[in-house]
C-alpha positions in Angstrom: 129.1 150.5 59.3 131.8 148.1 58.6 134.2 147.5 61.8 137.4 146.3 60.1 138.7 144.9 63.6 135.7 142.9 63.9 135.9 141.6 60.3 139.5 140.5 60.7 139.0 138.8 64.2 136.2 137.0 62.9 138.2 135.6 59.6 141.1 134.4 61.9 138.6 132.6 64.0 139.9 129.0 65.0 137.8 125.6 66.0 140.1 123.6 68.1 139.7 120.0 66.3 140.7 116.8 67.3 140.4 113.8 64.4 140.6 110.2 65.3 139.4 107.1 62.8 136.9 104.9 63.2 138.5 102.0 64.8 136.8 99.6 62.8 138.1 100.7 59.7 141.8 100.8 59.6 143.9 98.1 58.8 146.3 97.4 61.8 146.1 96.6 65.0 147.7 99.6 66.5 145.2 102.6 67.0 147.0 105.6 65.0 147.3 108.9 67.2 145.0 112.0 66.9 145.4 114.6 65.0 144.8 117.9 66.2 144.3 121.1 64.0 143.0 125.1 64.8 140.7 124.4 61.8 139.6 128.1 60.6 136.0 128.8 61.1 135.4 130.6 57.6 136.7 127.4 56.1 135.1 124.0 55.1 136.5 120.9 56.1 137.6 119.4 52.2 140.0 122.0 52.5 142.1 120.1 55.4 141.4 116.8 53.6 145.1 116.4 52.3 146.8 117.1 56.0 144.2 114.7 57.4 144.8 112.1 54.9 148.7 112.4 55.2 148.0 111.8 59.2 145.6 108.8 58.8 147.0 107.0 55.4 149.4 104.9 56.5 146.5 103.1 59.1 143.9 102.7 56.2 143.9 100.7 53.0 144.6 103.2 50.3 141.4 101.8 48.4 139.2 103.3 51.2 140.8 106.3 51.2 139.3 107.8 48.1 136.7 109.7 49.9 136.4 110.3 54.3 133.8 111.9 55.1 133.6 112.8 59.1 130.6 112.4 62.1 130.4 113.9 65.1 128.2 111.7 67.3 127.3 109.7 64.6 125.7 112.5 63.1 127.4 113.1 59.4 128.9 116.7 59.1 127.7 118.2 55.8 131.3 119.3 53.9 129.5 122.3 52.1 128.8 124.1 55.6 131.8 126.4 57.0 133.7 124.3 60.2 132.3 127.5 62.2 128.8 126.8 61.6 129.1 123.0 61.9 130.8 123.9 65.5 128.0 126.0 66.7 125.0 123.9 65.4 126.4 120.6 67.1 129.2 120.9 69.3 129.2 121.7 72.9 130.9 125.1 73.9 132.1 123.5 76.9 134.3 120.6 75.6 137.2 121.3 73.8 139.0 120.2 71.5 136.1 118.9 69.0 136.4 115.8 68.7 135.6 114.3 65.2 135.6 110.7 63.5 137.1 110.3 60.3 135.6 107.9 58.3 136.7 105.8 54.8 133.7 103.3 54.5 130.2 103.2 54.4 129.3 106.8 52.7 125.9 107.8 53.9 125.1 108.8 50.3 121.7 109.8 51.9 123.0 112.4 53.9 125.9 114.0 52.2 127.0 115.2 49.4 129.8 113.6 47.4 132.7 115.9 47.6 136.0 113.8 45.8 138.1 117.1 44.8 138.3 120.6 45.7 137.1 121.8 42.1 133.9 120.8 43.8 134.1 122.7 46.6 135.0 125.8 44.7 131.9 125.6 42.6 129.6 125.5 45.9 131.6 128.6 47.1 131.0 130.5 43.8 127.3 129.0 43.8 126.6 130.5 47.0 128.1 133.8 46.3 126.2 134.1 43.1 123.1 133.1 45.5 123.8 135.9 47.6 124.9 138.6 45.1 121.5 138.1 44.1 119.6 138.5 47.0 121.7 141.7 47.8 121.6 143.2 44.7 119.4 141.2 41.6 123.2 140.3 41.2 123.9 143.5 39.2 127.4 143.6 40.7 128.4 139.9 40.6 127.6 139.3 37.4 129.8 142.2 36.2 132.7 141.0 37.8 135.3 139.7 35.8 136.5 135.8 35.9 139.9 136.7 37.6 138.2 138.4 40.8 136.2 135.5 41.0 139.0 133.3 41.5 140.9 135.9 43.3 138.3 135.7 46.1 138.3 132.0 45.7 142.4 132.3 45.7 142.9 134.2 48.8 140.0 133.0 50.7 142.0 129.4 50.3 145.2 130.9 51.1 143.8 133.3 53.8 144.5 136.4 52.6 142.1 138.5 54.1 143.4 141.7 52.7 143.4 140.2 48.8 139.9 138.8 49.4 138.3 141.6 50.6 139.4 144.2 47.8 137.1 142.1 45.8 134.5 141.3 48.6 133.9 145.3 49.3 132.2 145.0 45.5 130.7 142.6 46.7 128.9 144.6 49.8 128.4 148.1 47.8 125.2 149.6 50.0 125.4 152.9 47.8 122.7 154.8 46.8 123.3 153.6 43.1 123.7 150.1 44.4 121.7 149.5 47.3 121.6 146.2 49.3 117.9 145.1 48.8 117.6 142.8 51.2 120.0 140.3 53.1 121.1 136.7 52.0 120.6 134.8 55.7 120.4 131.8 56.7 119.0 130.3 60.1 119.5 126.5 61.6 118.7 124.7 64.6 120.0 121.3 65.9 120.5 119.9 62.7 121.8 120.6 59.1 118.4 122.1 58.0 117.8 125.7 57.7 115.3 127.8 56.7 116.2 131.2 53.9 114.0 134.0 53.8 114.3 137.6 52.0 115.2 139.8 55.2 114.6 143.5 54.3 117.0 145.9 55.3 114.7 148.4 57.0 111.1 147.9 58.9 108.8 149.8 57.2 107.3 151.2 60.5 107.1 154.2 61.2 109.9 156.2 61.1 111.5 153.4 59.3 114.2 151.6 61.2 117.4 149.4 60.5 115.7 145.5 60.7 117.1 143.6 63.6 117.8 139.8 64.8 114.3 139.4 66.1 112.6 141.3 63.2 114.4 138.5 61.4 112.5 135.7 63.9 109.1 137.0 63.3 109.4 137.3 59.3 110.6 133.5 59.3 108.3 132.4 62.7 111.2 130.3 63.1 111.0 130.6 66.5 107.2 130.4 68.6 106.4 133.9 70.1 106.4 132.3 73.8 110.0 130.3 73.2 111.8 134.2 71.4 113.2 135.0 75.3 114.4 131.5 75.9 116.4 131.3 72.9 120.0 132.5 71.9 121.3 133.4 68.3 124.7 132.3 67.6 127.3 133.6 65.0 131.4 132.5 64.8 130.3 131.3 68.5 129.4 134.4 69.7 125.2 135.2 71.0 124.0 138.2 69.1 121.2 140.2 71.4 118.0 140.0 69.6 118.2 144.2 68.8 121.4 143.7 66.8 121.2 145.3 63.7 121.1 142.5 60.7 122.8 144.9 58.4 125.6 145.6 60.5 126.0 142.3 61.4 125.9 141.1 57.7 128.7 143.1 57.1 131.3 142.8 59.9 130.0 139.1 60.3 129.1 137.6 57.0 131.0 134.4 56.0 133.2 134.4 53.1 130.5 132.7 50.9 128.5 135.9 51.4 125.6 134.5 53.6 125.2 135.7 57.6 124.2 132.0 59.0 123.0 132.3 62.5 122.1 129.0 64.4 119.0 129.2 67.4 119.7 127.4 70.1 117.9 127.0 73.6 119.7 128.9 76.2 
């Protein structure tokens, strides 16, 4: 079930990125270059906060700079979403780099969550994997795990070691008969930051039962209207899953690091 060559490609996955500030809000008259960055798609944006900040500081007052915050088309890009997903819900496959505003003033305190240290961003990751170990498995195995593999996933996921993170992360995807994966922690977004989270069973209980699939997925949540299913692509790391994928092979070979599969709809 699990396709380590799949796994690895999908962790090494880059967005190319290109930031630029808000010319309003920097404090000279000279517009400061762009930065550019192969921003991993498993990763959130906080985490390339300090190599932004180094690019952009000497343009901004430092008193502005205690929290940026980035758009895309005016839209605000939610920090506690991986850059992969942001990428496939709002940018357009067909222009590259992504270009992204970086912005010091005016927090849209409405729209985002505050995010001023990386401590912060750590407890969403370990939120959201406790999420999902319970969805999986009525968190019987996460909640046996010891502090230090917690931070060792946290650790290496940073760091991007792959190989350290996932001698932890198999734990976390046991499908064994003494600890079977009840059902599947996904997640599934349209052209904005909402989403909708439903239980997804493992199997159809048809029969003879059968492994659940992408478009069993669509008719449990009715996310998508019965005459708009054929019109409609599902994304993942940028890639369009066909609607009889598997979800519990593609859970497992293409499952975030946070331990959610988050597939985006979008109109072909």
């Amino acid at each position: 079930m699990q396709d380590s060559a799949v796994m690895k490609e999908i962790w090494e996955g880059r967005v190319p990125v290109s930031f630029s500030v808000n010319p309003r809000e920097i404090a000279c008259i000279e517009l400061p270059k762009r930065f550019f960055l192969f921003a991993p798609r498993v990763s959130y944006f906080p985490l390339a906060a300090e190599k932004i900040y180094k690019h952009f500081a000497s343009y901004v007052d430092d008193d502005r700079f205690n929290e940026i915050w980035l758009e895309y088309n005016g839209i605000p890009l939610p920090w506690q979403y991986p850059i992969g997903l942001l990428h496939d819900i709002y940018a357009d496959d067909a222009v590259h780099p992504w270009n992204i505003t970086v912005r010091v003033k005016d927090f849209p305190q409405e729209e985002l969550l505050s995010c001023k240290s990386l401590n912060i961003v750590e407890a969403h990751f370990n939120h959201m994997l406790k999420q999902a170990g319970v969805v999986k498995h009525q968190g019987h195995i996460i909640e046996k795990m010891q502090k230090h593999e917690i931070k060792q996933l946290w650790n290496s996921f940073v760091n991007s070691r792959f190989d350290q993170f996932w001698a932890v992360n198999l734990k976390l995807m046991e499908n064994s008969q003494l600890h079977p994966i009840k059902a599947l922690p996904v997640r599934l977004y349209k052209n904005d930051h909402k989403f909708v989270q439903r239980l997804c069973p493992v199997t159809v209980s048809t029969e003879p039962v059968r492994p659940s699939t992408v478009l069993d997925l669509i008719h449990i949540t009715n996310f998508v209207p019965e005459n708009e299913i054929e019109k409609t692509k599902f994304i993942c790391h940028g890639v369009v899953v066909p609607h009889d994928t598997q979800l519990i092979w593609l859970y497992i070979n293409l499952s975030y690091p946070d331990n959610f599969l988050h597939i985006v709809v979008r109109s072909k």
